[in-house]
C-alpha positions as a printed NumPy array, in Angstrom:
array([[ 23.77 , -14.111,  -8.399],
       [ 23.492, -16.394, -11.086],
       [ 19.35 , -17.934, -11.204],
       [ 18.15 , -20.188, -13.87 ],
       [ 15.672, -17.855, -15.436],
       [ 12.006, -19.222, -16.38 ],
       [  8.885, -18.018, -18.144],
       [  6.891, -15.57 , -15.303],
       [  3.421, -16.651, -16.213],
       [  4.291, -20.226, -16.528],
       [  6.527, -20.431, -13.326],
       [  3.753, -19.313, -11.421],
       [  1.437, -21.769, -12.986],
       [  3.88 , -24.41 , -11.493],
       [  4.374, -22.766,  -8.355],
       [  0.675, -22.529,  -7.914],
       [  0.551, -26.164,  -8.381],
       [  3.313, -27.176,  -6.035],
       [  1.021, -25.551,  -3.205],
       [ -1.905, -28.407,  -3.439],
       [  0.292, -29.991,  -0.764],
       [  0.242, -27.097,   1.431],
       [ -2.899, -27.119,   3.645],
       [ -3.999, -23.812,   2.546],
       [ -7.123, -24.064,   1.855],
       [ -9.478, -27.198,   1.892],
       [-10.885, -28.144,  -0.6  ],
       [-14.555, -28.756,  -1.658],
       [-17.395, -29.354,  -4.071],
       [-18.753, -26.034,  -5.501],
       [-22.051, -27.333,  -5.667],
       [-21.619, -27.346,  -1.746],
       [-24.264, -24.986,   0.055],
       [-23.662, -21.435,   1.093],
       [-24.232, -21.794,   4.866],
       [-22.048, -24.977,   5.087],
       [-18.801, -23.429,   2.883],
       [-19.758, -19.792,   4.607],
       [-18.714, -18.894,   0.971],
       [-21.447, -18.071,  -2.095],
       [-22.414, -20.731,  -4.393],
       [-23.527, -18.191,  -6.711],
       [-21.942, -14.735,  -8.022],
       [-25.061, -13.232,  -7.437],
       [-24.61 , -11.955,  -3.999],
       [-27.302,  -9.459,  -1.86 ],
       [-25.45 ,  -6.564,  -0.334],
       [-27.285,  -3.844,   1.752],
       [-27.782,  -1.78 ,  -0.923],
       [-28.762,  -4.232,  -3.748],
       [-27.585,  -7.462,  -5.42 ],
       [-24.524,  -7.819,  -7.134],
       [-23.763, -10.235,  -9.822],
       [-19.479, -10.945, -10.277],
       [-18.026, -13.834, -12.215],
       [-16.592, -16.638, -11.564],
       [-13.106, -17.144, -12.466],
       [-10.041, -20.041, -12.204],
       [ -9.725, -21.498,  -8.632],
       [-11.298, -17.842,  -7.774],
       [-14.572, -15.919,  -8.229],
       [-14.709, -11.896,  -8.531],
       [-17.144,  -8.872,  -8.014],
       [-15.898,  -5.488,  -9.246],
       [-16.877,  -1.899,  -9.184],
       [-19.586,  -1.97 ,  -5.861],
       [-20.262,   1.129,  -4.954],
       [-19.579,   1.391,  -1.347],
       [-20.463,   5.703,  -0.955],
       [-22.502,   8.035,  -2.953],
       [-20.739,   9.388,  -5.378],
       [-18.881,  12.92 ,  -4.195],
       [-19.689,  15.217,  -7.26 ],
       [-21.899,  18.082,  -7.242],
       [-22.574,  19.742,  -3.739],
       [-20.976,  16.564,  -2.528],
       [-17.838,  17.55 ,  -3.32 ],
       [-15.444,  17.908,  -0.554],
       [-17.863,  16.742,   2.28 ],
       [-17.437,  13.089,   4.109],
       [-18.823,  10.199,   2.317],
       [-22.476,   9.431,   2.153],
       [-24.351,   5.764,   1.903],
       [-24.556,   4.762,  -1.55 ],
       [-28.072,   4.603,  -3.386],
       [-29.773,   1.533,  -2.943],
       [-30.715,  -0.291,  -6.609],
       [-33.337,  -2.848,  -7.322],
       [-32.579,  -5.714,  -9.433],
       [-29.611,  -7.407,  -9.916],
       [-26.153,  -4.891, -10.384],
       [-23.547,  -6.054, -12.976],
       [-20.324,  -6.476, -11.002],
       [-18.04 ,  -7.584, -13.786],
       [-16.714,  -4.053, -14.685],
       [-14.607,  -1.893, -12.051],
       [-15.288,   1.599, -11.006],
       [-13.912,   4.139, -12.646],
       [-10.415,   5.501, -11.293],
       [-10.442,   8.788,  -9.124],
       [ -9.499,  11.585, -10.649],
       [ -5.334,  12.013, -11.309],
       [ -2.905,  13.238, -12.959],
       [ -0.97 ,  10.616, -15.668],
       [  1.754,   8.985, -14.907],
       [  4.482,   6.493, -15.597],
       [  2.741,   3.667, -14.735],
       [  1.059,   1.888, -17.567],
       [ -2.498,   2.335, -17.697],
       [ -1.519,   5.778, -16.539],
       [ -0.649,   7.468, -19.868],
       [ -3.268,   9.978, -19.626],
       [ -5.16 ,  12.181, -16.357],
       [ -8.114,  10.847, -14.99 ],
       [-11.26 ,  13.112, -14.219],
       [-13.786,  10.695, -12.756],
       [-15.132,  11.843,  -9.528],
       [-17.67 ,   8.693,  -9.598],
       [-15.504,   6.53 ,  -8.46 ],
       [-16.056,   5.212,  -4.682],
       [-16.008,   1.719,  -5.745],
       [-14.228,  -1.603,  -4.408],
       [-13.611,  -4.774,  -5.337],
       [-14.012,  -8.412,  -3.72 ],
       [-12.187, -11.784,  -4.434],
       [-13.201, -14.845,  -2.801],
       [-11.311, -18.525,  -3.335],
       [-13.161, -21.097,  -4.508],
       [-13.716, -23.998,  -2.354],
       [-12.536, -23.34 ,   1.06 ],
       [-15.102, -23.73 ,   4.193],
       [-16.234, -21.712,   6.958],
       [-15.521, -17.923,   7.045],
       [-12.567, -16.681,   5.651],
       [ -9.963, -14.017,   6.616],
       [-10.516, -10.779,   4.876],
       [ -7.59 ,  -8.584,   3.531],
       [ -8.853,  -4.765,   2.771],
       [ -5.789,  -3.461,   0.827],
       [ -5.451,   0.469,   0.527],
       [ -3.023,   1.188,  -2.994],
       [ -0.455,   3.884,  -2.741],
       [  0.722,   6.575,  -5.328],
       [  1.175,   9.294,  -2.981],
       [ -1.891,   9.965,  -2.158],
       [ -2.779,  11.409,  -5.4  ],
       [ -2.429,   8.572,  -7.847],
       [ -3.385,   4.517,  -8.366],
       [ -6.792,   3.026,  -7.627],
       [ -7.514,  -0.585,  -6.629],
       [ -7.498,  -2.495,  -9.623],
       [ -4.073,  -1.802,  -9.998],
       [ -3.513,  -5.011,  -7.428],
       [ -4.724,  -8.471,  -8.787],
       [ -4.301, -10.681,  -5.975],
       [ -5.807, -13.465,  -7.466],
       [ -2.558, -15.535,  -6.293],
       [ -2.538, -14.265,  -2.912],
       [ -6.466, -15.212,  -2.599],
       [ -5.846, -18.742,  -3.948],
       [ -2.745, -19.455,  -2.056],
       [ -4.169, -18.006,   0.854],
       [ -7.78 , -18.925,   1.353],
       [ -8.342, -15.265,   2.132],
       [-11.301, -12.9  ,   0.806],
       [ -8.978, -10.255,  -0.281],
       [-11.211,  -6.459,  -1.083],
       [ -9.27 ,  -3.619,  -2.774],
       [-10.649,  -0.131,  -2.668],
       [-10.658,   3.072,  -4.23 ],
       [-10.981,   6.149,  -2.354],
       [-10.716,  10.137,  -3.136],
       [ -7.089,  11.75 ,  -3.847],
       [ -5.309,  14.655,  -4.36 ],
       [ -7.134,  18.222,  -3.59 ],
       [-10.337,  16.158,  -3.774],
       [ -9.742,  13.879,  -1.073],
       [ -7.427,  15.954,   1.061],
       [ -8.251,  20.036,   0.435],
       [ -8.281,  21.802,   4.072],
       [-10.05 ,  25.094,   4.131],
       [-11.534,  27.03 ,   7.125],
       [-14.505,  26.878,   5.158],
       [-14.855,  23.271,   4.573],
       [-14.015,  22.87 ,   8.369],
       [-16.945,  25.182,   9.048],
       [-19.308,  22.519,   6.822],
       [-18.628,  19.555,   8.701],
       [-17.383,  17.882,  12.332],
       [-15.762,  15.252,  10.555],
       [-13.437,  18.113,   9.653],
       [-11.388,  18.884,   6.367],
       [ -7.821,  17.445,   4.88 ],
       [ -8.678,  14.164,   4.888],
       [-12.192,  12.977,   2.978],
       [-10.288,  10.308,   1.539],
       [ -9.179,   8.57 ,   4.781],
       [-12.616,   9.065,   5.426],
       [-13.416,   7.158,   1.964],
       [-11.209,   4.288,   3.599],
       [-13.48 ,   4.072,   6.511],
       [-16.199,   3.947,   4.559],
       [-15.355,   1.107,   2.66 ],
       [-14.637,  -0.702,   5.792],
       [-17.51 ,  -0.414,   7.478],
       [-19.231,  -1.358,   4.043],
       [-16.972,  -4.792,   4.385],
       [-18.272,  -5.106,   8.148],
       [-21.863,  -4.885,   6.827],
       [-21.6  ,  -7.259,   3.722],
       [-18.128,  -9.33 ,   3.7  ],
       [-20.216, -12.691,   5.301],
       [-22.408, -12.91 ,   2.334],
       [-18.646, -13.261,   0.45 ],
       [-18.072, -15.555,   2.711],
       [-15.837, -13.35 ,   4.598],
       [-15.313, -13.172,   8.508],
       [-15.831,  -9.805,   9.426],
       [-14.378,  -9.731,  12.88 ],
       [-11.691, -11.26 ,  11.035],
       [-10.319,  -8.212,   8.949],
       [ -6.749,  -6.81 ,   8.223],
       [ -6.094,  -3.395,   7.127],
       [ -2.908,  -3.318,   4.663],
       [ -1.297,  -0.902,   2.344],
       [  2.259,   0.133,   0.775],
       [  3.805,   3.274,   0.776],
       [  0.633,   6.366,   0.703],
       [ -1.516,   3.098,   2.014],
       [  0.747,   2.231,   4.334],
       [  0.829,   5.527,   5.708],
       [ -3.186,   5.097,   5.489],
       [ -2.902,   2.167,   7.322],
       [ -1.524,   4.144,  10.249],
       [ -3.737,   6.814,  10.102],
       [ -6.724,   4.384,  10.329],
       [ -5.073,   2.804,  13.781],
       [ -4.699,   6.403,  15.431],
       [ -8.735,   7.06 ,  14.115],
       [-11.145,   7.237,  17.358],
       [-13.608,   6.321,  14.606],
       [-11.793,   3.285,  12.686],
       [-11.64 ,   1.391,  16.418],
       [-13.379,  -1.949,  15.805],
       [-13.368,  -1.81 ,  12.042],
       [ -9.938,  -4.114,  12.331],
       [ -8.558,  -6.685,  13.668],
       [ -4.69 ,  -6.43 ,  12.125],
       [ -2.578,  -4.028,  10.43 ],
       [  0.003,  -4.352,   7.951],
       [  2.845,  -1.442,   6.983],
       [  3.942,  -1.733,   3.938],
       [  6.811,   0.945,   3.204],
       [  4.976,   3.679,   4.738],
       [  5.318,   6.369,   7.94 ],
       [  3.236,   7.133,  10.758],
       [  3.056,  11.307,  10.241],
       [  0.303,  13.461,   9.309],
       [  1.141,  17.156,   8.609],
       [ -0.982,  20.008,  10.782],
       [ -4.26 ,  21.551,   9.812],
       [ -2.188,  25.084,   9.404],
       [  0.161,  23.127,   7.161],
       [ -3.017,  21.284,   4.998],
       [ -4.482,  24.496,   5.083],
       [ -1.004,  26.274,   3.25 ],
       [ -1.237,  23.518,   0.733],
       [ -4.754,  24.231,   0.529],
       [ -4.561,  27.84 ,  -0.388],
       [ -2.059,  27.584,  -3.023],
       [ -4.324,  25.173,  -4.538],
       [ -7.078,  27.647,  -4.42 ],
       [ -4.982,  30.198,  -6.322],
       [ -3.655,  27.886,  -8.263],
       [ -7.676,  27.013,  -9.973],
       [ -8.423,  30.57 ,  -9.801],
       [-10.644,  30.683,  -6.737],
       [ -9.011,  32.89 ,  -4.332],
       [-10.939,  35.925,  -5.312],
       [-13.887,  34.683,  -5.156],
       [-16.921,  35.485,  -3.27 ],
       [-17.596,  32.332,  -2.474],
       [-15.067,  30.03 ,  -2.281],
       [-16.471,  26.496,  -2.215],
       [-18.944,  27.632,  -4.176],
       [-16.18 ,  28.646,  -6.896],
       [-14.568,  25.496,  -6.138],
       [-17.298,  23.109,  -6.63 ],
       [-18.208,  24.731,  -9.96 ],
       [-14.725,  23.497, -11.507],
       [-13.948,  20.641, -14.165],
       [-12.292,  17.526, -12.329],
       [-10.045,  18.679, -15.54 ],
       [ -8.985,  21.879, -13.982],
       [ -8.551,  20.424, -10.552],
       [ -6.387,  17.684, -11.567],
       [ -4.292,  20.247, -13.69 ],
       [ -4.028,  22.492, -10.455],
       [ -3.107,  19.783,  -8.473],
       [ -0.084,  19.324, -10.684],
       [  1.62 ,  22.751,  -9.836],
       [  0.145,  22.85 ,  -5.942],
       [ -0.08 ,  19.351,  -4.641],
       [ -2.542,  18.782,  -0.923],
       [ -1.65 ,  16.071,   1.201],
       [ -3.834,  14.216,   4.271],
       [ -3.752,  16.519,   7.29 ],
       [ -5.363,  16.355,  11.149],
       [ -8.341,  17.528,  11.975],
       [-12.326,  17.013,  12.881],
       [-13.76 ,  13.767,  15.256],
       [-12.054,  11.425,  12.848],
       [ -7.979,  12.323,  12.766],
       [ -7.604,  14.302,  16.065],
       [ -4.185,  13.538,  16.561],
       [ -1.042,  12.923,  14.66 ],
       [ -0.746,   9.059,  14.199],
       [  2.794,   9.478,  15.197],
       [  2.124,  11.017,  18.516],
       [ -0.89 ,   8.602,  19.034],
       [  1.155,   5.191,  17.922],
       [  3.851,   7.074,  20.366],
       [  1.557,   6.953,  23.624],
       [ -0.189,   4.039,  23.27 ],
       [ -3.794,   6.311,  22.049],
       [ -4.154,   3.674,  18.959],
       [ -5.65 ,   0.541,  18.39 ],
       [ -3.662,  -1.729,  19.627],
       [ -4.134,  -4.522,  17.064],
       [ -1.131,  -6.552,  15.963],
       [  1.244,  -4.917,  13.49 ],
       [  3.113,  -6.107,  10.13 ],
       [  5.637,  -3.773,   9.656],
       [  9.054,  -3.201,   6.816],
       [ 10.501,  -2.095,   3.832],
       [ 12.561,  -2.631,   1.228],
       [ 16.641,  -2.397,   1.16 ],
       [ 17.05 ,   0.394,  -0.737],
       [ 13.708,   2.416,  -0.78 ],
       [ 15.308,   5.841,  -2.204],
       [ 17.162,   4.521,  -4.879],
       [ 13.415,   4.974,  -6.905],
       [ 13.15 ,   8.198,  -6.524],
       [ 16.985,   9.157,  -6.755],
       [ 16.021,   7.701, -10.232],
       [ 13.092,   9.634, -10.892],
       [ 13.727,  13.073,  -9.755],
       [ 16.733,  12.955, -11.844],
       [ 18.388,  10.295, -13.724],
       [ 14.833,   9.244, -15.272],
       [ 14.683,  13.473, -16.383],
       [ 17.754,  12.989, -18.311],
       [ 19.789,  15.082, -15.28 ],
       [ 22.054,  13.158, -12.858],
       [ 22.347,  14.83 ,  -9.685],
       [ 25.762,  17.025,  -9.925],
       [ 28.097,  17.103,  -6.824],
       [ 26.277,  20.377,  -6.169],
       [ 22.796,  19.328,  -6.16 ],
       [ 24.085,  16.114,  -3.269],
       [ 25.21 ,  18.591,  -1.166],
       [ 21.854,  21.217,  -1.864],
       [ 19.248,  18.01 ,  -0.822],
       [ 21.441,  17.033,   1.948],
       [ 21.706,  20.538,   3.254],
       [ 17.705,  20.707,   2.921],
       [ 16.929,  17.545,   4.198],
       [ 19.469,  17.648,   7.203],
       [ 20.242,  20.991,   8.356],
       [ 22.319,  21.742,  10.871],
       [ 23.66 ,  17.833,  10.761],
       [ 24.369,  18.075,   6.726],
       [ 28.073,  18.962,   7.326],
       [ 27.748,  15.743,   9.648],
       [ 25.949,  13.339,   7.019],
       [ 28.062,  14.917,   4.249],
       [ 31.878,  13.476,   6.02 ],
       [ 29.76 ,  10.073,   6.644],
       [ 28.565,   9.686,   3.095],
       [ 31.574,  11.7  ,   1.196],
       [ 31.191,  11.977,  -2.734],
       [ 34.419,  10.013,  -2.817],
       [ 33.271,   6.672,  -1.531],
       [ 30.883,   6.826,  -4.24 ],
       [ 30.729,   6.268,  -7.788],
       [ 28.534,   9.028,  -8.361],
       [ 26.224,  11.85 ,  -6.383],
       [ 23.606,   9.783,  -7.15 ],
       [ 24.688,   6.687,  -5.267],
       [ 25.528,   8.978,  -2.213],
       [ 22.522,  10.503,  -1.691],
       [ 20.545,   7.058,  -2.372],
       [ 23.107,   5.724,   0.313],
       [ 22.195,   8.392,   2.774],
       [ 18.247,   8.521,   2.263],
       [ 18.141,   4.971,   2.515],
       [ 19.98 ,   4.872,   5.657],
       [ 18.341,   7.867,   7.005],
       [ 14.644,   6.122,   6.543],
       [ 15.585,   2.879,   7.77 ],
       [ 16.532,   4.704,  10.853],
       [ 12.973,   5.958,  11.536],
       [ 11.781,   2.746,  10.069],
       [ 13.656,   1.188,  12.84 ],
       [ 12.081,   3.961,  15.432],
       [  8.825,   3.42 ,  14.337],
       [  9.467,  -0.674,  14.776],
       [ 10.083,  -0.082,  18.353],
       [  7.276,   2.   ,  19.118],
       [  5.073,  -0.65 ,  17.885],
       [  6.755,  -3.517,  19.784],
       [  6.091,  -1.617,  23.07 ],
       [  2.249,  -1.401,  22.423],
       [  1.3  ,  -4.859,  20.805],
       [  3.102,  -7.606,  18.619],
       [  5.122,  -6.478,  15.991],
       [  6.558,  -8.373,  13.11 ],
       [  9.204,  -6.176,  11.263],
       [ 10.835,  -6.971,   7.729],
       [ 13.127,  -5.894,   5.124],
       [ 12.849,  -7.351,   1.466],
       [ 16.212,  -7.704,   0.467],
       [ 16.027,  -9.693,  -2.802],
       [ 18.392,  -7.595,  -4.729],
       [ 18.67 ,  -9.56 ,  -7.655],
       [ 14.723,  -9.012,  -8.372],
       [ 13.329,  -7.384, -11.157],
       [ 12.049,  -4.332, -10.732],
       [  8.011,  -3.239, -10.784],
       [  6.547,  -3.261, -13.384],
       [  6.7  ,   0.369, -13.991],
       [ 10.446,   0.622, -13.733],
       [ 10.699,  -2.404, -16.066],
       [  9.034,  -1.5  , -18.852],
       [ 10.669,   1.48 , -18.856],
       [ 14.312,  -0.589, -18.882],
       [ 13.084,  -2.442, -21.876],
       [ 13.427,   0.783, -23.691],
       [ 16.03 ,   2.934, -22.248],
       [ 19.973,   2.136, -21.58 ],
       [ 20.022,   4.79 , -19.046],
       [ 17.425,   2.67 , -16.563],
       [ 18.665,  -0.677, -17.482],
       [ 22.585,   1.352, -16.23 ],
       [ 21.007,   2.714, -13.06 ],
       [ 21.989,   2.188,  -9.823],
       [ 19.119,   1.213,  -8.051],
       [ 21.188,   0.109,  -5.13 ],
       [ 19.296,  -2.98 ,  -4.547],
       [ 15.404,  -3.383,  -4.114],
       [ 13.594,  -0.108,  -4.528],
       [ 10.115,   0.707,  -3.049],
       [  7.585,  -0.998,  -4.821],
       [  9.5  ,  -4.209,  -5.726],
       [  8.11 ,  -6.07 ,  -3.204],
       [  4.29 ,  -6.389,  -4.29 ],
       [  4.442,  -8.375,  -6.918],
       [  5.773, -11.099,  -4.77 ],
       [  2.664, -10.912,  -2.963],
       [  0.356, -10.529,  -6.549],
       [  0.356,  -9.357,  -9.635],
       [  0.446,  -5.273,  -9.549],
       [ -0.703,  -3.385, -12.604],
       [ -1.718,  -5.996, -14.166],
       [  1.814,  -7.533, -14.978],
       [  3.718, -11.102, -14.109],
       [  7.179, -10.089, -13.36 ],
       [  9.939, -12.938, -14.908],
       [ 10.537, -14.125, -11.252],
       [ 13.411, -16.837, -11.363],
       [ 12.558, -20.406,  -9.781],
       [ 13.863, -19.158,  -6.521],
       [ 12.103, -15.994,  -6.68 ],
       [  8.961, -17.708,  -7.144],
       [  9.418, -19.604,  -4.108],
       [  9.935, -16.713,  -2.54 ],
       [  7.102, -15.448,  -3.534],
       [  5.208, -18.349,  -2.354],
       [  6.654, -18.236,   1.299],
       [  5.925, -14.507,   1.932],
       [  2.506, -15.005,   0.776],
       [  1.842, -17.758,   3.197],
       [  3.551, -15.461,   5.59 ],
       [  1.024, -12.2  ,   5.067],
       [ -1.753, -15.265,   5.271],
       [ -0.771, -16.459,   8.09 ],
       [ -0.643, -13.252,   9.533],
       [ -3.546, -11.83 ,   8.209],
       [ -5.608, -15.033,   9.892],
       [ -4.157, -14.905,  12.433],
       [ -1.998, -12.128,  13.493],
       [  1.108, -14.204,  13.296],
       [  3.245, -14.89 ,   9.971],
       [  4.278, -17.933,  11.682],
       [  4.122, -21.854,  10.257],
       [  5.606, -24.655,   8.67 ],
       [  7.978, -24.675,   5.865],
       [  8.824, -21.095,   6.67 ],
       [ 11.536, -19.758,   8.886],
       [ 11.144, -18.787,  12.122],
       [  9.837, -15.289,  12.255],
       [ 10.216, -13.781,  15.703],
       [  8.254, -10.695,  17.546],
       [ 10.145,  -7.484,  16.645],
       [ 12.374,  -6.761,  20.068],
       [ 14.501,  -3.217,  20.001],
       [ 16.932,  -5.221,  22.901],
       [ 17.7  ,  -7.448,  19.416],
       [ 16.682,  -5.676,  16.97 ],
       [ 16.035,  -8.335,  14.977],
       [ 13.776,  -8.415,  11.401],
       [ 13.071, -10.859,   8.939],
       [ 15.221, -10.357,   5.603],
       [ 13.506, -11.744,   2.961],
       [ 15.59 , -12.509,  -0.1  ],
       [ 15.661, -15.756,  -2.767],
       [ 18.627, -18.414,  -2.792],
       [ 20.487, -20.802,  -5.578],
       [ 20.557, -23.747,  -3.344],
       [ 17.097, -26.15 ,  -3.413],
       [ 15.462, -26.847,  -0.076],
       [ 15.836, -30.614,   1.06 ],
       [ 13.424, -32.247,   3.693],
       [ 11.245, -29.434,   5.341],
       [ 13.348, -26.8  ,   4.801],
       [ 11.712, -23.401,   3.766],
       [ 11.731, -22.912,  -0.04 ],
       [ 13.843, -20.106,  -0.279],
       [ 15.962, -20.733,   2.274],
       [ 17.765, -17.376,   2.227],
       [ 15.111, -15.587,   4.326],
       [ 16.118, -16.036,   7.77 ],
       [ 15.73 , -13.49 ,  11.113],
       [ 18.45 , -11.334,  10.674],
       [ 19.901,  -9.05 ,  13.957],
       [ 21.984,  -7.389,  11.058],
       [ 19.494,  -4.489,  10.037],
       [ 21.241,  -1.969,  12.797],
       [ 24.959,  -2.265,  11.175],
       [ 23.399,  -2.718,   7.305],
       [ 21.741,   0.53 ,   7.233],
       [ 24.566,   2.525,   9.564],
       [ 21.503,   3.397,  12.177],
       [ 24.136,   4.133,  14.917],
       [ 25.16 ,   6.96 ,  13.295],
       [ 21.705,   8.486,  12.513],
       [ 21.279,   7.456,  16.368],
       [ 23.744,   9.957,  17.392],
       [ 22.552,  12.771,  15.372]])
C-alpha cells in the first residue's frame, strides 16, 4: 500500500488541529468557575484523603501518582487493599507512583526488574475547557498480568479529542497480586489469587468517591483494558462486588477465563518452592519476610496467574458472561488481524530460533489434541513459507474463533459492538519497532498483518512513543478515537463523519474492520474511509472450520 509518509509528532499536531471543527468538546474560558464547567479551575484538587496539586498542561491538565490504597508491604502483603492514609496539606501530584514490582522486559523503560511494592497509585487527565461533567475512562494496562503499569498509556490525545476524564491505574502483579494459598484463603473472605483485581476495584471505587471534583461524572464511567486488562475488564463484569462501579465496558484483545482455585493454588506452590518457603514453619510468615527482589526473580521461573475464589470472583467470568450472572452494561469488544503473529515472533524468531517443522507440529499437538491431525491437513507446512507462518495462521484463526464465541455471548445479554483492527500496513508498537530499527531479522518477520498491541497507539501514545502514522493512518486514528468517545459517553461508537457501526448480531456476524485508505474523503465522508462493517470476519479467519471441530 503505497502512503505518503509524514513526521509522527507533527502529523498529529495537524490532525489535532483539523478536529476544532468537530464538536468534541466546547470550548470555554479557563478562568470560568468550577461549579459552572463541573471541571477544576485549579490543579489543586481536595480528594477524600487529602489535596492534590497536578499541573496544568497543553489543551490538558494532569495529576499523577494519588495513592488510591495503603500501600501492601509489610504484614500487608498479600491481603485485599486497605484505604490509603489520609495527609494534611497539599500532596505534590506531578510525579507518578512508582511501578509494581516486575520482572524487565523488552519494552523500553523496562530494561531492568522493578521491586516497588509502594505502588497503588493512579493517574487523572482532565481536558481543558469543556462544561458540565465529563465521561470518565478508567483504563486497566496489560503485560500479562505480571508486567506494565499505567503510565505506560499517555492519552493526552484521546482526552483532548474526546472531552473525556481519562484515569489510568496501577494495581499489584505477578505472585504479589495473584499468589493462592490455603493459607492466605484462611486470612481473608475476599479470598486469595486475585489481590490485584481487587487493586482494580479499589481504584474504582476511589474514582466513584473523587472523579466530580476532576470534573468527572461518576455514574458516567467505562471500564477498558487490552489484552491482561482486557481480560480484567471481564473479570470486573462477572464481580458481585464491581456491580455499580460501571457503567460500560470495553475488550480490548482479551478473554473471558479465569483458571480454578486448585489450578492458582498449583501455580502457587511452585512459587513457594521456587523462593524457598515450602519448608517452612510458617509459610506466609516466610513469605512476607522476602525481598520484592527475590519474589520477582521467583516469579521468573514459576509464574501465578488471577484465579476464582472468595466474595469477590465466585465464578468463572466465562461461565458468568455465559448465563447472563454479569453486569449487563454495554460491551466494546475486538482484536487485531493477526494477534499471534507477536508472539510467534517472540517465543522464537526474536530468540534467534525459528520454529522447525518439528516444533509446528509439537505446539499444534499441545494446543489441539485429539483435533491436531485435523488442524495440521487444514494448515499444512506446504501452503506456507515457513513453520512460523503456519502456526501464526492457525493461532490466529483459532482465537478469532473464540473471539467470535465470546462476541455472541455478549450480543445475547446487552449491546455489543465487535471490531477487528485490520490496518496491516501500520507500524508496529513501539516495542516491536525499536527493536526493527536495530535488527534485520524483525524488520524480515512475518508478522502476518497487525499484531496484538498495534492498535493502542491509534487511540494514544503508549510507552511514551508517537508512532510515524501516515496521513491516512492518522485519520484513522482520529475516527476510532471519536469512536471509543462516543462509546465511552455514551455506550454507542456511533456519529457523524464515521461509518455506520452496527450492534454485533451472530445471524450476520458482522464487525467493524478498521483499517486506513489512499483515497481522501470528499463531502462528509468518514476520514479513512476504509473502515466499513464488514460480514467478512467468518470466511477471513476460516471460523467454519474451527466450528466443526
Amino acid at each position: 500500500m503505497s502512503r505518503r509518509r509524514v513526521n509522527g509528532r507533527i502529523g498529529t499536531a495537524l490532525a489535532l488541529a483539523g478536529l476544532l471543527g468537530l464538536g468534541l468538546a466546547n470550548s470555554m474560558s479557563t478562568g470560568a468557575s468550577a461549579q459552572s464547567s463541573g471541571r477544576p479551575t485549579s490543579t489543586v484538587v481536595q480528594t477524600t484523603d487529602g489535596k492534590v496539586r497536578g499541573a496544568g498542561r497543553t489543551h490538558y491538565d494532569e495529576w499523577l501518582g494519588i495513592p488510591y490504597a495503603a500501600s501492601p508491604t509489610a504484614a500487608q502483603r498479600w491481603t485485599a487493599p486497605k484505604p490509603a492514609a489520609k495527609w494534611k496539606g497539599v500532596r505534590d501530584a506531578t510525579e507518578f507512583s512508582d511501578r509494581c514490582a516486575q520482572p524487565s522486559g523488552w519494552d523500553p523503560g523496562y530494561e531492568n526488574p522493578t521491586t516497588t511494592e509502594d505502588c497503588l497509585g493512579l493517574n487523572v487527565y482532565v481536558p481543558e475547557g469543556t462544561k458540565g461533567r465529563l465521561p470518565v475512562l478508567v483504563w486497566i494496562h496489560g503485560g500479562g498480568y505480571f508486567g506494565g503499569a499505567g503510565q505506560d498509556t499517555d492519552p493526552r490525545k484521546f482526552v483532548e479529542r474526546t472531552g473525556s476524564v481519562v484515569v489510568t491505574v496501577n494495581y499489584r502483579l505477578g505472585p504479589l497480586g495473584f499468589l493462592n494459598l490455603p493459607e492466605l484463603r484462611a486470612e481473608s473472605a475476599d479470598g486469595a489469587g486475585n489481590y490485584g483485581l481487587l487493586d482494580q476495584q479499589a481504584a474504582l471505587r476511589w474514582v466513584r468517591s473523587n472523579i466530580t471534583n476532576f470534573g468527572g461524572d461518576p455514574k458516567n464511567v467505562t471500564i477498558a483494558g487490552q489484552s491482561a486488562g482486557a481480560s480484567s475488564v471481564c473479570a470486573q463484569l462477572a464481580s458481585p462486588t464491581a456491580k455499580g462501579l460501571f457503567a460500560r465496558a470495553g475488550i480490548m484483545s482479551g478473554s473471558c477465563g479465569m483458571q480454578s482455585a486448585a489450578a492458582g493454588e498449583t501455580q502457587s506452590r511452585a512459587f513457594v518452592k521456587e523462593i524457598g518457603c515450602s519448608t517452612a514453619s510458617d509459610v506466609l510468615a516466610c513469605l512476607r519476610a522476602k525481598p520484592a527482589s527475590a519474589v520477582v526473580a521467583a516469579q521468573q521461573k514459576a509464574a501465578v496467574r488471577p484465579s476464582l475464589g472468595g466474595a469477590a470472583f465466585p465464578t468463572d467470568p466465562a461461565v458468568a458472561v455465559q448465563s447472563g450472572k454479569f453486569s449487563r452494561v454495554p460491551v466494546v469488544l475486538g482484536q487485531t488481524n493477526s494477534e499471534r503473529g507477536l508472539s510467534t515472533f517472540q517465543n522464537y524468531d526474536f530468540l534467534g530460533k525459528p520454529m522447525t517443522a518439528t516444533q509446528y507440529e509439537a505446539e499444534v499437538t499441545a494446543a489441539y489434541g485429539a483435533d491436531a491431525g485435523k488442524v495440521l491437513a487444514e494448515y499444512p507446512l506446504s501452503a506456507y513459507r515457513t513453520p512460523g507462518e503456519a502456526w501464526t495462521s492457525a493461532q490466529n484463526d483459532s482465537t478469532s474463533y473464540t473471539r467470535a464465541q465470546l462476541m455472541g455471548t455478549f450480543s445475547r445479554w446487552t449491546p455489543t459492538y465487535a471490531y477487528e483492527f485490520a490496518e496491516s500496513d501500520t507500524p508496529h508498537f513501539t516495542s516491536i519497532f525499536l527493536i526493527q530499527q536495530k535488527s534485520e531479522t524483525a524488520r524480515n518477520f512475518p508478522f502476518g498483518g497487525a499484531v496484538h498491541v498495534d492498535d493502542l497507539g491509534y487511540l494514544w501514545d503508549y510507552l511514551g512513543q508517537t508512532m510515524p502514522y501516515d496521513d491516512d493512518q492518522l485519520e484513522l486514528s482520529e475516527q476510532m478515537t471519536r469512536f471509543w468517545g462516543r462509546f465511552a459517553a455514551s455506550g454507542d461508537p456511533n456519529g457523524s463523519r464515521s461509518p455506520a457501526w452496527p450492534r454485533y448480531d451472530v445471524r450476520t456476524g458482522a464487525v467493524m474492520s478498521l483499517s486506513a485508505c489512499d483515497t481522501a474523503p470528499s463531502g462528509n465522508a468518514s476520514p479513512a474511509a476504509c473502515s466499513k462493517a464488514s460480514t467478512r470476519f467468518d470466511e477471513e479467519h476460516n471460523l467454519g472450520f474451527w466450528k466443526s471441530l
